[in-house]
C-alpha positions in Angstrom: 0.0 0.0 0.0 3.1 2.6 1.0 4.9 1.4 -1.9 1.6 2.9 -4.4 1.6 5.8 -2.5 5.5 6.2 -3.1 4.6 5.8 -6.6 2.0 8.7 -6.7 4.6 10.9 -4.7 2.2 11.4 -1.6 4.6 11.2 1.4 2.9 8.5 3.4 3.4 7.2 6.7 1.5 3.9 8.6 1.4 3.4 12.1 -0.4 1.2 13.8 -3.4 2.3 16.5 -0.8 3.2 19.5 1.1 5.6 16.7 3.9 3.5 16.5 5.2 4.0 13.1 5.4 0.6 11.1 6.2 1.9 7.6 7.6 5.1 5.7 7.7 5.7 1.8 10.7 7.8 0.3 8.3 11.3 0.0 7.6 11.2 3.7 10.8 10.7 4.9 12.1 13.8 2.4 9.9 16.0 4.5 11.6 15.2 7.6 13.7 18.2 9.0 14.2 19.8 12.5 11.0 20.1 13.0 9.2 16.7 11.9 10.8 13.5 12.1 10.4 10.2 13.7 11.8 9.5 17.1 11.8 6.2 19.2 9.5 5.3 16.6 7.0 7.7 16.5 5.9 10.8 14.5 7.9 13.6 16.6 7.7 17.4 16.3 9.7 19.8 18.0 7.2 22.3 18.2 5.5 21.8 21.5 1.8 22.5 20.4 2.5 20.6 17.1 4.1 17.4 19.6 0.6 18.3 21.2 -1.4 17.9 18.4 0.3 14.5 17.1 -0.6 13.2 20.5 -4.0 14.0 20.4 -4.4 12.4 16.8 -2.8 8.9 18.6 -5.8 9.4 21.0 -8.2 9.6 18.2 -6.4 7.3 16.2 -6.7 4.5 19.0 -10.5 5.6 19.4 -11.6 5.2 16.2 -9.9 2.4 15.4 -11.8 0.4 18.2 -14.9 1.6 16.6 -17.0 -0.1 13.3 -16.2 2.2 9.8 -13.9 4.7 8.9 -13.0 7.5 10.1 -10.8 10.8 8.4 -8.7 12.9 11.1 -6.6 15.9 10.6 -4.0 17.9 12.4 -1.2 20.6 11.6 2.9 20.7 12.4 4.1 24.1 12.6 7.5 24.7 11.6 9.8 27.7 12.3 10.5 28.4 8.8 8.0 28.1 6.2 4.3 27.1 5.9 3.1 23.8 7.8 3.3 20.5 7.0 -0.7 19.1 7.2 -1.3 15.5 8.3 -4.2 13.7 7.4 -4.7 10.4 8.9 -7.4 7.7 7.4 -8.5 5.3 10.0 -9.7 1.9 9.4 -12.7 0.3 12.1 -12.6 -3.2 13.2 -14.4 -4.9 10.6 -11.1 -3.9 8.4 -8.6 -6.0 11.1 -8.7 -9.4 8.7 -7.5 -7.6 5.4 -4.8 -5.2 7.8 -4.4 -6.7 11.2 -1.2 -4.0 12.5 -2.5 -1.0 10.9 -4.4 1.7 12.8 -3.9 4.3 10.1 -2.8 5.6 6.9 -0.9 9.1 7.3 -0.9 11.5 4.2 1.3 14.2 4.5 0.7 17.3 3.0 3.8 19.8 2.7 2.7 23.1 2.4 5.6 24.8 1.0 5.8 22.3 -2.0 5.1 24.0 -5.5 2.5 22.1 -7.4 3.6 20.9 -10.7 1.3 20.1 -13.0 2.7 18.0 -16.2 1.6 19.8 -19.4 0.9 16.5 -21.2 -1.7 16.2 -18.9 -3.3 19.4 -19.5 -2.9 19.2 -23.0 -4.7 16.3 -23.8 -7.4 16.6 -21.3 -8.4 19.8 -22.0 -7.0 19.9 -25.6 -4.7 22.7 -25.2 -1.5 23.9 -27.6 1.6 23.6 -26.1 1.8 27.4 -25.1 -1.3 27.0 -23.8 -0.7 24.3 -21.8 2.5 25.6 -20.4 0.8 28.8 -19.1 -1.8 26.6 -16.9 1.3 25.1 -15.5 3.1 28.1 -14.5 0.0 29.5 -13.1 -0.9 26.1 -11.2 3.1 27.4 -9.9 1.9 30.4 -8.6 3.7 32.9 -11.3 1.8 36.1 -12.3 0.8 36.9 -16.2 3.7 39.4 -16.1 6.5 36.7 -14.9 4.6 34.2 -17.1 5.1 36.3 -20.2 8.4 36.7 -19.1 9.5 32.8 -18.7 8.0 32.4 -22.4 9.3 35.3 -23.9 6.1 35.9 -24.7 4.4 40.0 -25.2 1.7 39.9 -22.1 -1.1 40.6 -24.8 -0.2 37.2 -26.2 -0.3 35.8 -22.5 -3.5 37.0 -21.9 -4.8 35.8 -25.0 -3.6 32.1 -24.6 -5.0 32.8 -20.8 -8.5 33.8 -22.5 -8.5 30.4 -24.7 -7.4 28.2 -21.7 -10.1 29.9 -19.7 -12.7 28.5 -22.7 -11.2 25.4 -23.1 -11.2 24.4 -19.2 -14.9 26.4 -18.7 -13.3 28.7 -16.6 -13.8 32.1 -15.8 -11.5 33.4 -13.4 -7.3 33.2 -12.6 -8.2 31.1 -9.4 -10.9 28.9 -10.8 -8.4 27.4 -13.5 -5.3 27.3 -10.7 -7.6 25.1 -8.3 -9.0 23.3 -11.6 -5.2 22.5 -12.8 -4.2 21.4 -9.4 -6.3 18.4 -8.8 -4.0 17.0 -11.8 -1.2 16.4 -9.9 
């Protein structure tokens, strides 16, 4: 399961209903710093209200996994520099102990700071978009502005805005922001 995650680049972590980490992929352990890692075996932060709030998730880790369905939990590890790293834990019930006996839940890690790249490929054929077209979503999905965009593709801005006018039509799109959050569930 890890290993699939690995695959999709999602920095994953599984630890079993006392938090006790039992597996890592590659992506999770690139996000380990000063400020989150793994120590005696658990998920540590070295923010005190972050260490806090990985202890309370254990709580409600154990509690729902003693408990029938599935449960979703959330928390947040601060760190001094830079945005937060979010931690989103998928909890299995007890009618799920025959298919994973050891596992209390999945751990997707979300880092904050990360710049989403979306592949142009993608967004060309999905949406049917030229190359230039294409490559503008992408840089906007990055966060860039027209100006630096036009810029990056030696492009005039007028031709920026008008490749931004028929990627806004070809996506049904309206707005700067509407296409971004559109573009970024592409990862």
């Amino acid at each position: 399961m890890i290993g699939a995650l690995g695959l999709l680049k999602w920095p994953a972590i599984v630890v079993d209903r006392h938090g006790t980490v039992l597996d890592v992929n590659e992506d999770a352990y690139s996000l380990f710093d000063g400020d989150l890692s793994i120590k005696g075996k658990r998920l540590f932060a070295a923010d005190l209200q972050s260490r806090m709030r990985l202890d309370r998730l254990v709580n409600e880790i154990r509690l729902a996994s003693s408990k029938a369905g599935r449960t979703t939990l959330q928390t947040v590890v601060t760190r001094r520099q830079g945005r937060p790293v979010v931690v989103d834990a998928f909890v299995q019930g007890l009618e799920d102990e025959d298919v994973f006996p050891a596992v209390g839940a999945l751990l997707l890690l979300t880092d904050l700071n990360e710049t989403l790249q979306v592949s142009q490929n993608s967004v060309m054929e999905i949406f049917g978009l030229t190359p230039s077209q294409a490559r503008l979503g992408s840089l906007l999905v990055e966060g860039k502005t027209l100006k630096e965009i036009s810029l990056e593709m030696k492009i005039s801005p007028g031709t920026a805005r008008n490749h931004l006018k028929a990627v806004f039509l070809r996506t049904g799109t309206r707005r700067q922001a509407e296409l971004v959050s559109l573009l970024s569930r592409l990862r």
